[in-house]
C-alpha positions as CSV (number, residue, x, y, z in Angstrom):
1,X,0.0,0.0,0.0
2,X,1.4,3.6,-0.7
3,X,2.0,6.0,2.0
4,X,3.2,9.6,2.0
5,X,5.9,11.2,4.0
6,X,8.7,13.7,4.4
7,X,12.1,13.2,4.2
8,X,13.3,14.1,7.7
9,X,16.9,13.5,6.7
10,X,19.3,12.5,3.7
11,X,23.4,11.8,3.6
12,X,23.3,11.3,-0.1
13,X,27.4,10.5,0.8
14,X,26.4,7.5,2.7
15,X,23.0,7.5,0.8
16,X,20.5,6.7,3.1
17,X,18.3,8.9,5.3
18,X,15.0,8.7,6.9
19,X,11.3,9.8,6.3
20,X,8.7,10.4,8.6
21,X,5.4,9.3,7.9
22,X,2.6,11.5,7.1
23,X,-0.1,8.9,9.3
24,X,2.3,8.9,12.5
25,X,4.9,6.2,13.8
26,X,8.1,5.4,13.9
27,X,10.5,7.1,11.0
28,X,11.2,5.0,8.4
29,X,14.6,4.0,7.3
30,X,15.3,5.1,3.5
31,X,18.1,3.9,0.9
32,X,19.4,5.2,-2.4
33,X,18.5,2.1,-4.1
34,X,15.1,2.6,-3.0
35,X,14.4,5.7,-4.8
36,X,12.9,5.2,-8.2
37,X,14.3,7.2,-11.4
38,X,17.5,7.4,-13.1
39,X,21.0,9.0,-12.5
40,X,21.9,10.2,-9.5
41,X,19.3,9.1,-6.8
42,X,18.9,11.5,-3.7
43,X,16.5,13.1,-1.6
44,X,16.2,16.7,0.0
45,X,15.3,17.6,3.7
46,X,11.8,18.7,4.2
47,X,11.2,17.1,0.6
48,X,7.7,15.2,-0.1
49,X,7.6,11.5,-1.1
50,X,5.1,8.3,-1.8
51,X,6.5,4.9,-0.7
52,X,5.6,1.2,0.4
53,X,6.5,0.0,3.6
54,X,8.5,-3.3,3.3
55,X,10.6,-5.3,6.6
56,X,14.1,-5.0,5.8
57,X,16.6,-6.5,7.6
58,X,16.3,-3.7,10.8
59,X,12.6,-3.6,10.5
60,X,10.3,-1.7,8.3
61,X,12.5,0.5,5.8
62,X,10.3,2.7,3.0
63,X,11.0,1.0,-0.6
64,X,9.8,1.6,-4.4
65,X,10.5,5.4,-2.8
66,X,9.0,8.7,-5.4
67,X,10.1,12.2,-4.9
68,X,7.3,14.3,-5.4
């Protein structure tokens, strides 16, 4: 199921960040390889996003991530 958030946080060194979502809870963790498109994949504080929640290997992590 989709979801919307905002990025709370990006190191696009490191490339992974977090975004907190728009219903409440916990932040979600966010990786580069996560964020659809081409090129050079980052995200921006404050920024607005659509995502699906998935379990990754430290517990739910936003995937198939859109910058909006």
């Amino acid at each position: 199921m989709e979801e919307t958030g905002i990025v709370k946080w990006f190191n696009s060194e490191k490339g992974y960040g977090f975004i907190t979502p728009d219903a409440g809870g916990k932040d979600l963790f966010a990786h580069f390889s996560e964020i659809q498109g081409s090129g050079f994949r980052s995200l921006e504080e404050n920024q607005r996003v659509t995502y699906v929640v998935a379990n990754g290997p430290k517990g739910p992590q936003a995937t198939k991530i859109q910058p909006q």
